[in-house]
N, CA, C and O atoms as a GROMACS GRO file, in nm:
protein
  552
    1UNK      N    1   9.596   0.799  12.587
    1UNK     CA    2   9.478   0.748  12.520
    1UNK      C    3   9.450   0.608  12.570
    1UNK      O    4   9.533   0.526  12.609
    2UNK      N    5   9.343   0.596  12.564
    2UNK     CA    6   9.292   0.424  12.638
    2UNK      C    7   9.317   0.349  12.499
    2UNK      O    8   9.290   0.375  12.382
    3UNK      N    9   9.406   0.205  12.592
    3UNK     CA   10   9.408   0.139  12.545
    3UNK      C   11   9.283   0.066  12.392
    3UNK      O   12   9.299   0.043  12.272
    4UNK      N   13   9.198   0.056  12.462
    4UNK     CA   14   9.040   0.028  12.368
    4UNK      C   15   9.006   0.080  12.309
    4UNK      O   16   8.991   0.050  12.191
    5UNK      N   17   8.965   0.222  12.379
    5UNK     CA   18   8.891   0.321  12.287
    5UNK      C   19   8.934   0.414  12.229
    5UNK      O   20   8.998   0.494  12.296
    6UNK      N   21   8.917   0.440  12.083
    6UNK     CA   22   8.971   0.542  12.014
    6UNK      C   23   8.925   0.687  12.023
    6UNK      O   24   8.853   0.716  12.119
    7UNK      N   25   8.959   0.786  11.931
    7UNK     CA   26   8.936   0.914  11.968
    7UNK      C   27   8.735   0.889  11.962
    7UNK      O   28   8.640   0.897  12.039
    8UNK      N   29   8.762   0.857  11.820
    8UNK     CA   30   8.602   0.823  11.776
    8UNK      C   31   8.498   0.793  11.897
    8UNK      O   32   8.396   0.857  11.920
    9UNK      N   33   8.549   0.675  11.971
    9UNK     CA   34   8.490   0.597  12.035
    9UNK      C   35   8.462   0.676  12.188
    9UNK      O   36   8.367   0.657  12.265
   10UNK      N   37   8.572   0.763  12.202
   10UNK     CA   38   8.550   0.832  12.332
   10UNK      C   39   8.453   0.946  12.270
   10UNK      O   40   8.344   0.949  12.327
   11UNK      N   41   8.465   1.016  12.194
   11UNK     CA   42   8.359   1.166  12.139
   11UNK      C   43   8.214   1.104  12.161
   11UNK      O   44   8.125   1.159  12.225
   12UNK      N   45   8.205   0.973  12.095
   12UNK     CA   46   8.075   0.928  12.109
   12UNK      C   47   8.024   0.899  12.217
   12UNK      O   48   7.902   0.908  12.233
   13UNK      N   49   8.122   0.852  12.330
   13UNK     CA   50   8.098   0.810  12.484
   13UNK      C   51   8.039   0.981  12.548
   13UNK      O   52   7.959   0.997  12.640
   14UNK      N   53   8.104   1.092  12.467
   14UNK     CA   54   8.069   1.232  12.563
   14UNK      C   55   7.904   1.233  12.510
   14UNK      O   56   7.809   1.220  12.586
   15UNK      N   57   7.894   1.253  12.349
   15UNK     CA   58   7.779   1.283  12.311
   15UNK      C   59   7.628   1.209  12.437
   15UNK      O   60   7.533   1.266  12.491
   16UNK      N   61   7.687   1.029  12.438
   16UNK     CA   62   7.589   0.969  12.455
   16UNK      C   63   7.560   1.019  12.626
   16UNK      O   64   7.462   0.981  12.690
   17UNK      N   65   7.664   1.108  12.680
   17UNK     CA   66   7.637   1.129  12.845
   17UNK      C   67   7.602   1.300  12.781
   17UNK      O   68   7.546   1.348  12.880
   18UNK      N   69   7.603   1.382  12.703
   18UNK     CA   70   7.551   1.478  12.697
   18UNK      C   71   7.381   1.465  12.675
   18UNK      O   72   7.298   1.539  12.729
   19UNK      N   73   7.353   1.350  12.580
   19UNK     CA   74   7.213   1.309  12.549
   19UNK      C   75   7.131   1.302  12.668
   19UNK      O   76   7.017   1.347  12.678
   20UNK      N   77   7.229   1.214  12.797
   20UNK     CA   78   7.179   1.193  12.935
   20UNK      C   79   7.142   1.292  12.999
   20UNK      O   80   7.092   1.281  13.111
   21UNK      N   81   7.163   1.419  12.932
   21UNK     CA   82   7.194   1.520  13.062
   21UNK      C   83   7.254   1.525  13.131
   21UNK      O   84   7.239   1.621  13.207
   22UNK      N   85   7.394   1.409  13.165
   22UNK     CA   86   7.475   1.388  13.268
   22UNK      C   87   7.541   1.512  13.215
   22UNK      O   88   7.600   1.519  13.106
   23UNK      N   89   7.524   1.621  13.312
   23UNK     CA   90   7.636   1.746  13.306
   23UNK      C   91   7.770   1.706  13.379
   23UNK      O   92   7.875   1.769  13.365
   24UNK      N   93   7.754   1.591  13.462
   24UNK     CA   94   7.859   1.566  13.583
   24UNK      C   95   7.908   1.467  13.513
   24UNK      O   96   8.026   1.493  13.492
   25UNK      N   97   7.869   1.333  13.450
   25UNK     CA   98   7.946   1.272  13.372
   25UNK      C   99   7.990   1.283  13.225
   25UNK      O  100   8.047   1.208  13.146
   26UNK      N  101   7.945   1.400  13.221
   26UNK     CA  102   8.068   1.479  13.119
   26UNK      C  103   8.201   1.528  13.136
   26UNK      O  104   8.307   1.509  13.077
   27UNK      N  105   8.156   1.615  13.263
   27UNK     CA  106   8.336   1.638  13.285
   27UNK      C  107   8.404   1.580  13.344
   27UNK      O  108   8.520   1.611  13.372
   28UNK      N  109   8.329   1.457  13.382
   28UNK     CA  110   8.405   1.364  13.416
   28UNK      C  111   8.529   1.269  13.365
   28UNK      O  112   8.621   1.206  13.418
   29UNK      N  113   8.476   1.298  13.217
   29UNK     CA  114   8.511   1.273  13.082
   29UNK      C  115   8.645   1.346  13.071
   29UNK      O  116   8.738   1.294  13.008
   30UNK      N  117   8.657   1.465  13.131
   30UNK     CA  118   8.782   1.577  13.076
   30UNK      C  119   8.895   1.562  13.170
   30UNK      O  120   8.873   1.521  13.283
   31UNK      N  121   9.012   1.592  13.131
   31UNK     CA  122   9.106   1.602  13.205
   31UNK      C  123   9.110   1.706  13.349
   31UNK      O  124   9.014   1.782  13.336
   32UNK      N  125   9.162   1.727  13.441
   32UNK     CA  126   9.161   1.836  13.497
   32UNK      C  127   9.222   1.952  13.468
   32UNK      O  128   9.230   2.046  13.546
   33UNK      N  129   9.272   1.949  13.344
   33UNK     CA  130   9.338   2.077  13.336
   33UNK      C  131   9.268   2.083  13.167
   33UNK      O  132   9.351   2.108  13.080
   34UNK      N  133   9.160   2.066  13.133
   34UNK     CA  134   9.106   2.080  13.026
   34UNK      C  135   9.079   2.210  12.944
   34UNK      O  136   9.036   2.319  12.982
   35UNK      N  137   9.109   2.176  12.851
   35UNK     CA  138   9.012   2.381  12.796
   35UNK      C  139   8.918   2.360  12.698
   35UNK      O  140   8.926   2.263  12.622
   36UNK      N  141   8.842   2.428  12.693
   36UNK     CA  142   8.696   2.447  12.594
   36UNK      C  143   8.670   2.559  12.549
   36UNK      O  144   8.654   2.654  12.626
   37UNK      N  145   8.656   2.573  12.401
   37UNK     CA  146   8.644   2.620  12.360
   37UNK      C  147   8.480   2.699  12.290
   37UNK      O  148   8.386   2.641  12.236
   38UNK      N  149   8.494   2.806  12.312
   38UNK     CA  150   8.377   2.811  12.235
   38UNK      C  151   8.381   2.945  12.142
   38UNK      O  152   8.328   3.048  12.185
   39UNK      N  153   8.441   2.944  12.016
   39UNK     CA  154   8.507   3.054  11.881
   39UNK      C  155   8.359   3.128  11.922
   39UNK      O  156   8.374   3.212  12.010
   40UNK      N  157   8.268   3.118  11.890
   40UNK     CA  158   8.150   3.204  11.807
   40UNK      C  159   8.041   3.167  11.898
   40UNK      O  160   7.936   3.111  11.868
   41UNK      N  161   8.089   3.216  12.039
   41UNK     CA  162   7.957   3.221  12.175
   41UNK      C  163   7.941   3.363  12.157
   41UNK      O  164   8.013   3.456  12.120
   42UNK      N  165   7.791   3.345  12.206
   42UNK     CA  166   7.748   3.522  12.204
   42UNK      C  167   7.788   3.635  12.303
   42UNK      O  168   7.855   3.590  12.395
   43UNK      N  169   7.768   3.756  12.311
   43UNK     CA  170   7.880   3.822  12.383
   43UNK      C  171   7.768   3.795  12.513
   43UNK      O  172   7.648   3.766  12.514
   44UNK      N  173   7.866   3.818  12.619
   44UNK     CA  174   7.836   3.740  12.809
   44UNK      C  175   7.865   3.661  12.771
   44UNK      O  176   7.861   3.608  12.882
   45UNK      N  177   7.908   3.562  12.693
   45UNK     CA  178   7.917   3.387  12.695
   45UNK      C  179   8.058   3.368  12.728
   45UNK      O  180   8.130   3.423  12.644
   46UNK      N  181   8.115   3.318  12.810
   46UNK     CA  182   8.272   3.285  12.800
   46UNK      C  183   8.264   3.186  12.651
   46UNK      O  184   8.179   3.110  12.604
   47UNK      N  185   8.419   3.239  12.603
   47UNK     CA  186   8.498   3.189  12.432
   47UNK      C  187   8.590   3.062  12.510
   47UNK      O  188   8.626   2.960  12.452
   48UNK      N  189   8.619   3.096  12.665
   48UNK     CA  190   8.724   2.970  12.665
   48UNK      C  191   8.732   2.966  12.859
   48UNK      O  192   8.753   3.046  12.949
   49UNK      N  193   8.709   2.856  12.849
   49UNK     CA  194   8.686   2.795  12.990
   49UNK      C  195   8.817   2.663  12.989
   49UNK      O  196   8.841   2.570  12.912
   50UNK      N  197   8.891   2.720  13.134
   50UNK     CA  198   8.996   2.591  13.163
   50UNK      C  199   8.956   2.553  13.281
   50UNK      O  200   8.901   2.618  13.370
   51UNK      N  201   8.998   2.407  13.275
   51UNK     CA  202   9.005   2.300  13.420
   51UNK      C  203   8.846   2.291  13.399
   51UNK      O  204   8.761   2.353  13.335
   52UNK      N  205   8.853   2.154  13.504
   52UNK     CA  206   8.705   2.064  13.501
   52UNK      C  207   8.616   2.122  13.546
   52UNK      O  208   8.506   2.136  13.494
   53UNK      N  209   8.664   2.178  13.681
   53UNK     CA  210   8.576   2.267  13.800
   53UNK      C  211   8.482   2.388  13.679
   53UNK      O  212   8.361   2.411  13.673
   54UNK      N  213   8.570   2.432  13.615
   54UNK     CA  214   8.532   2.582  13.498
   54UNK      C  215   8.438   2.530  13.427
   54UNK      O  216   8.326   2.581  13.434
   55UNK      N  217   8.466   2.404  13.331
   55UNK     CA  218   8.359   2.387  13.256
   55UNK      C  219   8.239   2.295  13.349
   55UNK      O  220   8.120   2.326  13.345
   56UNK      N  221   8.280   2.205  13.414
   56UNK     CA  222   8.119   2.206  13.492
   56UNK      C  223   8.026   2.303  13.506
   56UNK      O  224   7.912   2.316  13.463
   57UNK      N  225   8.116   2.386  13.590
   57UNK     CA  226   8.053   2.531  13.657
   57UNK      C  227   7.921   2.568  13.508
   57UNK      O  228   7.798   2.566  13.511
   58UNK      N  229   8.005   2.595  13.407
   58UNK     CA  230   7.942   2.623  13.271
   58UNK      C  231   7.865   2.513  13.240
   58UNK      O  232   7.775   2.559  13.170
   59UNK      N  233   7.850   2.404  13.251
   59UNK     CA  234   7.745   2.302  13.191
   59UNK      C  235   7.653   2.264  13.306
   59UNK      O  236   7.580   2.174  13.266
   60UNK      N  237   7.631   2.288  13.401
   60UNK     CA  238   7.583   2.214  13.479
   60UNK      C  239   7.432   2.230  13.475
   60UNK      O  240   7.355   2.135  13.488
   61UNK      N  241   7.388   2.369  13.453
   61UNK     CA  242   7.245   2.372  13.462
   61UNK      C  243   7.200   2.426  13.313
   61UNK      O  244   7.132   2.526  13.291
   62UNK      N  245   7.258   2.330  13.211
   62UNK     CA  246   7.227   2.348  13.055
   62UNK      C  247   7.112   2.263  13.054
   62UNK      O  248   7.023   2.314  12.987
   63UNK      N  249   7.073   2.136  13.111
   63UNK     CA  250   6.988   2.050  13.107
   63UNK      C  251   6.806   2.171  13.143
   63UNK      O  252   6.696   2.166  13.089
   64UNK      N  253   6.852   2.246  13.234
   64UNK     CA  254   6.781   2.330  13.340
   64UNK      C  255   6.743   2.461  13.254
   64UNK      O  256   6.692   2.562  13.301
   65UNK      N  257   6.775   2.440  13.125
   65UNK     CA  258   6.750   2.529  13.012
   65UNK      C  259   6.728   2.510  12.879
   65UNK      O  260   6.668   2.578  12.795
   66UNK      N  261   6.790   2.397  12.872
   66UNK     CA  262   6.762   2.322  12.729
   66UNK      C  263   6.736   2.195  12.779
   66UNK      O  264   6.790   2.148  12.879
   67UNK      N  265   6.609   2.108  12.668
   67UNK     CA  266   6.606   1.984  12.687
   67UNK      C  267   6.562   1.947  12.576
   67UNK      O  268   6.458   1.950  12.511
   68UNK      N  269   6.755   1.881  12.564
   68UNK     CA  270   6.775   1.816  12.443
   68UNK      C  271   6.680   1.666  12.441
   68UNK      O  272   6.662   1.587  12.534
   69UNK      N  273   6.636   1.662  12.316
   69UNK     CA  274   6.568   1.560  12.285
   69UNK      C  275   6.665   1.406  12.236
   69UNK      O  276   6.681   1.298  12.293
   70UNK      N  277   6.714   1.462  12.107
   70UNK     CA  278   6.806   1.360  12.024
   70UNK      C  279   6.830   1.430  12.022
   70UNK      O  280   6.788   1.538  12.065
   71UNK      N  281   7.000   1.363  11.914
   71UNK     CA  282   7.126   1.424  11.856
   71UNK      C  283   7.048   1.333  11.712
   71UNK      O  284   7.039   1.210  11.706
   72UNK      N  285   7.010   1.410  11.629
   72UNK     CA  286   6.957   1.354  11.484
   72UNK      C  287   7.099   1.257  11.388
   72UNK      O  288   7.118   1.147  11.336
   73UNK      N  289   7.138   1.328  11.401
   73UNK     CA  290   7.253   1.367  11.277
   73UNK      C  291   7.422   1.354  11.359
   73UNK      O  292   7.476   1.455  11.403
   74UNK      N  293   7.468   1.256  11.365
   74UNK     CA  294   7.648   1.254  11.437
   74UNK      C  295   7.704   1.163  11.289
   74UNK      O  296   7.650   1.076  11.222
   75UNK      N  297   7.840   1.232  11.279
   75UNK     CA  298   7.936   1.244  11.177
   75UNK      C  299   8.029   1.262  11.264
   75UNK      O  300   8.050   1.368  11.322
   76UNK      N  301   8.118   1.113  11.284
   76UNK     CA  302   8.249   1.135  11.362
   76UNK      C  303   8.360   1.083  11.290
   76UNK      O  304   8.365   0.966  11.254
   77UNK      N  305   8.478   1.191  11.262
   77UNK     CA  306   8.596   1.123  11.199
   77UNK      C  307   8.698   1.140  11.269
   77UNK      O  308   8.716   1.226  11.355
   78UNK      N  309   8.790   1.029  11.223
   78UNK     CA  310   8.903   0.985  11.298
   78UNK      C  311   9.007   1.106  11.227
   78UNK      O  312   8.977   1.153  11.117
   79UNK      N  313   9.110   1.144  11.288
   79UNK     CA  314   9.226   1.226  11.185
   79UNK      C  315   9.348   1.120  11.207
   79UNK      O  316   9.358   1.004  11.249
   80UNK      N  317   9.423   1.203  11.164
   80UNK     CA  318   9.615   1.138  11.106
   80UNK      C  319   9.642   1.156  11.286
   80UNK      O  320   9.707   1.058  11.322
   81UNK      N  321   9.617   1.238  11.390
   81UNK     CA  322   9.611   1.227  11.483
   81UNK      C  323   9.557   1.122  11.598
   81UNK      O  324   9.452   1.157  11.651
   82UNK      N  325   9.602   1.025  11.634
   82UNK     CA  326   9.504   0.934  11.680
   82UNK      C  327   9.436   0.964  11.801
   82UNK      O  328   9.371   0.874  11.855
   83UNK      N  329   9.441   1.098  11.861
   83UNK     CA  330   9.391   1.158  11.997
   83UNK      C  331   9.300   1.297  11.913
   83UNK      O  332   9.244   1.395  11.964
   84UNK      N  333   9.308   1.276  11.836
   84UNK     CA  334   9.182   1.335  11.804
   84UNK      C  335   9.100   1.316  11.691
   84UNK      O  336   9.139   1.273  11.583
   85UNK      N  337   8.954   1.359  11.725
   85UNK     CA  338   8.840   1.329  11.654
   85UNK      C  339   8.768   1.447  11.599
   85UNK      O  340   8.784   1.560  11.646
   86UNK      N  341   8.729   1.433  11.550
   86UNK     CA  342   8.598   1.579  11.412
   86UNK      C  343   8.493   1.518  11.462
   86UNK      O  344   8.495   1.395  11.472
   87UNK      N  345   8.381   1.594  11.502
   87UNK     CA  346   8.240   1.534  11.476
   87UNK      C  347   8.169   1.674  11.456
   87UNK      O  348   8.210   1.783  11.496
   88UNK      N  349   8.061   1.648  11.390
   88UNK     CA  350   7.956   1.689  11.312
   88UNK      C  351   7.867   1.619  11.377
   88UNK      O  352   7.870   1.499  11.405
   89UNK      N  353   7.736   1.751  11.416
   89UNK     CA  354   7.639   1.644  11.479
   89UNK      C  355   7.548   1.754  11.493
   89UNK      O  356   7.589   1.865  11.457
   90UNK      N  357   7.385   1.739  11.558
   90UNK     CA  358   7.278   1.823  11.572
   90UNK      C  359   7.217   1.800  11.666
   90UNK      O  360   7.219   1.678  11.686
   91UNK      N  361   7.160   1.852  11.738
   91UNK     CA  362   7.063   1.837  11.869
   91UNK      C  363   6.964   1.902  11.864
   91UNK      O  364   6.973   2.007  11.801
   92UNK      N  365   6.862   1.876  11.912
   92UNK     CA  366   6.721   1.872  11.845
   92UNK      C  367   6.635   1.880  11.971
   92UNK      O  368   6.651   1.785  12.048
   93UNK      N  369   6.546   1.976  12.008
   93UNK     CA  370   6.474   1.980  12.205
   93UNK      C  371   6.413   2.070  12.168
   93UNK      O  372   6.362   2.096  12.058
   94UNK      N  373   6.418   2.141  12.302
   94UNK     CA  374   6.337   2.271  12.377
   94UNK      C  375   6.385   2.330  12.430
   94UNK      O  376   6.470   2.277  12.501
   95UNK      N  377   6.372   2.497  12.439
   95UNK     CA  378   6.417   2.528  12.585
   95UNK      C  379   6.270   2.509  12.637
   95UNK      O  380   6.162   2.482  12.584
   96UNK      N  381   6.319   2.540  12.783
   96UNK     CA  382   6.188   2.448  12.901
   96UNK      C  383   6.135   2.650  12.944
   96UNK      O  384   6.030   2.674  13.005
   97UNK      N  385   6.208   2.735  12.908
   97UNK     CA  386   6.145   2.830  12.964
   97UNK      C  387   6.061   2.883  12.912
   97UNK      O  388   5.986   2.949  12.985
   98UNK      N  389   6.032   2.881  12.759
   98UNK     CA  390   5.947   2.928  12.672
   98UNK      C  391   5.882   2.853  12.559
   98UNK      O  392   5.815   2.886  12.461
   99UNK      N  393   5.929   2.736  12.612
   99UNK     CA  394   5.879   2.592  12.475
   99UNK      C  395   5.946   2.633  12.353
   99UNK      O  396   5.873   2.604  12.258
  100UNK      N  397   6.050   2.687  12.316
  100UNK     CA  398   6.077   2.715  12.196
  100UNK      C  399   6.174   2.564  12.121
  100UNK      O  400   6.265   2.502  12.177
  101UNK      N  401   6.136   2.548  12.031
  101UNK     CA  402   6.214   2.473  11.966
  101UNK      C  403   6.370   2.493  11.960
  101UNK      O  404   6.393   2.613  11.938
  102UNK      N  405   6.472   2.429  11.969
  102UNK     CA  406   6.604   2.435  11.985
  102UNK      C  407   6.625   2.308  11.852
  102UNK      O  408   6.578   2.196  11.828
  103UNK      N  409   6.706   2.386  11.801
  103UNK     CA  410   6.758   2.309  11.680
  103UNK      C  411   6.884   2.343  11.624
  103UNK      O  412   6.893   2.436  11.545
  104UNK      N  413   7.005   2.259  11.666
  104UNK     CA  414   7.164   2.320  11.673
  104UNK      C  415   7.214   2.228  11.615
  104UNK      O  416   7.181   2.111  11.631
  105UNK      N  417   7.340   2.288  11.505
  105UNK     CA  418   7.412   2.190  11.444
  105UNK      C  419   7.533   2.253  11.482
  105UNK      O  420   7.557   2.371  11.506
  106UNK      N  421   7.622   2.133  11.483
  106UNK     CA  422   7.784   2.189  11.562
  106UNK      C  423   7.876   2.134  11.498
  106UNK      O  424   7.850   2.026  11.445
  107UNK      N  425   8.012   2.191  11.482
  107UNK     CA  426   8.167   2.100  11.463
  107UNK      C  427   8.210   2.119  11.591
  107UNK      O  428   8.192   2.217  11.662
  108UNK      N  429   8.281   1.992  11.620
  108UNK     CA  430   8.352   2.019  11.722
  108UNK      C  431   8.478   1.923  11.715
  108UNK      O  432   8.482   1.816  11.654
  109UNK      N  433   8.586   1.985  11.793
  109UNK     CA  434   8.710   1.921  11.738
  109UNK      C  435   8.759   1.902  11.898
  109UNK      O  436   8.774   1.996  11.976
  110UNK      N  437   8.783   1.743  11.936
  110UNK     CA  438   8.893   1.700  12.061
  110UNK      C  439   8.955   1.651  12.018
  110UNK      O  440   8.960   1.602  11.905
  111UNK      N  441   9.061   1.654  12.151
  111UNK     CA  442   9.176   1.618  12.147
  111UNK      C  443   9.158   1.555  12.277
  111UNK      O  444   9.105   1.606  12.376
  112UNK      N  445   9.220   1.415  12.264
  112UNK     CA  446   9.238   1.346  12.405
  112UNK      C  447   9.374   1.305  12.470
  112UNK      O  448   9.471   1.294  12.394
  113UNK      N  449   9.390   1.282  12.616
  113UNK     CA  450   9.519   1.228  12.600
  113UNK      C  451   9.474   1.089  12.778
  113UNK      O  452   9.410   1.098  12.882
  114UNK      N  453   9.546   1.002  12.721
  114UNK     CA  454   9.492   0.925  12.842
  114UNK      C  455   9.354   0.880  12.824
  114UNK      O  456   9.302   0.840  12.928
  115UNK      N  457   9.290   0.876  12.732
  115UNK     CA  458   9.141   0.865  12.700
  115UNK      C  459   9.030   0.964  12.831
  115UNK      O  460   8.941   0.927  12.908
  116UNK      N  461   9.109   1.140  12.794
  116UNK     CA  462   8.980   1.194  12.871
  116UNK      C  463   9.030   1.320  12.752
  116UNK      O  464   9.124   1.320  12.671
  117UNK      N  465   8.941   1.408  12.777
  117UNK     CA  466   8.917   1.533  12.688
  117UNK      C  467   9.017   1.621  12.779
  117UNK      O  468   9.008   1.648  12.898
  118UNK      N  469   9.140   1.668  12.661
  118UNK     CA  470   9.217   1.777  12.727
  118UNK      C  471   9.191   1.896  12.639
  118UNK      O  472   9.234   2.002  12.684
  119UNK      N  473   9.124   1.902  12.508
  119UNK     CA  474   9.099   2.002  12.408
  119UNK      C  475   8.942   1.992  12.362
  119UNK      O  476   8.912   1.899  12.288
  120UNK      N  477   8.822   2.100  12.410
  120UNK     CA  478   8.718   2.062  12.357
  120UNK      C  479   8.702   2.220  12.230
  120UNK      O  480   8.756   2.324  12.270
  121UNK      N  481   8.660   2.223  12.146
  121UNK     CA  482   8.631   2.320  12.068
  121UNK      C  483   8.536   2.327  11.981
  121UNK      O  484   8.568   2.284  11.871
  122UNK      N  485   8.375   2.387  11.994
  122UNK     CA  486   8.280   2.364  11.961
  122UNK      C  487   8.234   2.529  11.860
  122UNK      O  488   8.204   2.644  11.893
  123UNK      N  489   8.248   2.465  11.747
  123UNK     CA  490   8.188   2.620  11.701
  123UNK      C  491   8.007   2.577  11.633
  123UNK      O  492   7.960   2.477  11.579
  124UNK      N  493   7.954   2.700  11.669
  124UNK     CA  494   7.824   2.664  11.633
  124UNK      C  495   7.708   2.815  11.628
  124UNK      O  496   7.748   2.930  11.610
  125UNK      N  497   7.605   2.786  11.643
  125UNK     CA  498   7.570   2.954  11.559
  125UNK      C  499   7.467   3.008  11.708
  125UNK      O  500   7.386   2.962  11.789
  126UNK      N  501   7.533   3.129  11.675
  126UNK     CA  502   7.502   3.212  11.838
  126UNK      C  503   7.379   3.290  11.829
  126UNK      O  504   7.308   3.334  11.919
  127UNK      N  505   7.364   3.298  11.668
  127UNK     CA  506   7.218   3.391  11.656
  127UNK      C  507   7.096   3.275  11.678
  127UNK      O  508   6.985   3.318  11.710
  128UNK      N  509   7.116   3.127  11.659
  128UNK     CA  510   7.008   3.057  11.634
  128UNK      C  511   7.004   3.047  11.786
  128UNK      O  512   6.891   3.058  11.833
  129UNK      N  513   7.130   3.024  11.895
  129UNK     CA  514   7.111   2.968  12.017
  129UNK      C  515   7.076   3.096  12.084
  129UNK      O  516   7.080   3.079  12.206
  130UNK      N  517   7.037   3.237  12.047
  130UNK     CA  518   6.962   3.323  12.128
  130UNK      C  519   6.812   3.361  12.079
  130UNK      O  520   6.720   3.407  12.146
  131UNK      N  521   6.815   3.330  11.950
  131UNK     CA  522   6.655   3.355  11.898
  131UNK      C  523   6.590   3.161  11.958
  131UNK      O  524   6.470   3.157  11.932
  132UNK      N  525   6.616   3.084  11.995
  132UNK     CA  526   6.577   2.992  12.078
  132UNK      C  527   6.570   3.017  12.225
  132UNK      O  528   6.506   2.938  12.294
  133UNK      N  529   6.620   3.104  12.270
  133UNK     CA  530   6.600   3.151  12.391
  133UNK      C  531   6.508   3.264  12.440
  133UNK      O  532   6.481   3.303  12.553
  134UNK      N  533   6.466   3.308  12.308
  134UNK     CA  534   6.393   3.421  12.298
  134UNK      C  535   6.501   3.548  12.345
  134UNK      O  536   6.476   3.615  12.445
  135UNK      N  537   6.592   3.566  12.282
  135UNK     CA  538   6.664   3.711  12.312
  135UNK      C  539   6.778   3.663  12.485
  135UNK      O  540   6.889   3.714  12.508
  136UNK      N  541   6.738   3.602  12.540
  136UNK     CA  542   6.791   3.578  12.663
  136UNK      C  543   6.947   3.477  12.688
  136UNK      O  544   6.954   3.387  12.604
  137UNK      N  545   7.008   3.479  12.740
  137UNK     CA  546   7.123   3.424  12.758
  137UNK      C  547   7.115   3.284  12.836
  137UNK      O  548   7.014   3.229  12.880
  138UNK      N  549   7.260   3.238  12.840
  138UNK     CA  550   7.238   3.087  12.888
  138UNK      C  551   7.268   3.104  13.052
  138UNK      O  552   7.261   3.006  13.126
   0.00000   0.00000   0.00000
């Protein structure tokens, strides 16, 4: 874990490069041997992606499908763990292929070590993120 920044302080450092669209300085963010989680992705969706290369691969052209506006709503707590953080948060856009409104609220739980993401785990709702897509996948 970095010296400076706490779990808190790093979750918020991902959010504010997810806001960017930086798909690349996100996983930049993660360890190389990282895993991500995703409990309640819709079926085609990978549930669990390891190493940096994996989840790039998976984020890279999210910008190129969704365009997130704001994150309305972030709720970040510290635990008894000091490498990891809770946040609660919402993102608020478009998708760009059909103008549909995108409106997502998430938990997500890391774990850091060295101050980069070695545990990401995001649960969030799979019926709202395909009726925003109009029926279509990511």
């Amino acid at each position: 874990m970095s010296d400076t920044l706490t779990a808190v302080d790093l979750f918020r450092r991902s959010l504010d490069r997810f806001l960017a669209k930086d798909m690349k300085g996100w996983t930049d963010l993660c360890a190389e041997d990282v895993v991500a989680e995703f409990p309640f992705a819709p079926e085609g969706s990978p549930t669990r992606l390891e190493g940096r290369t994996a989840v790039y691969e998976y984020l890279r052209g999210y910008p190129d499908v969704i365009d997130v506006a704001k994150i309305p709503s972030v709720k970040v707590y510290a635990t008894d763990d000091p490498n990891v953080a809770i946040g609660e948060w919402s993102a608020s856009g478009r998708v760009l292929a059909n103008g549909n409104a995108y409106e997502m609220s998430y938990a997500t739980f890391v774990t850091f070590r060295d101050g980069l993401i070695v545990n990401y785990r995001e649960y969030w709702n799979p019926q709202a993120f395909l009726a925003a897509l109009g029926g279509g996948g990511f």
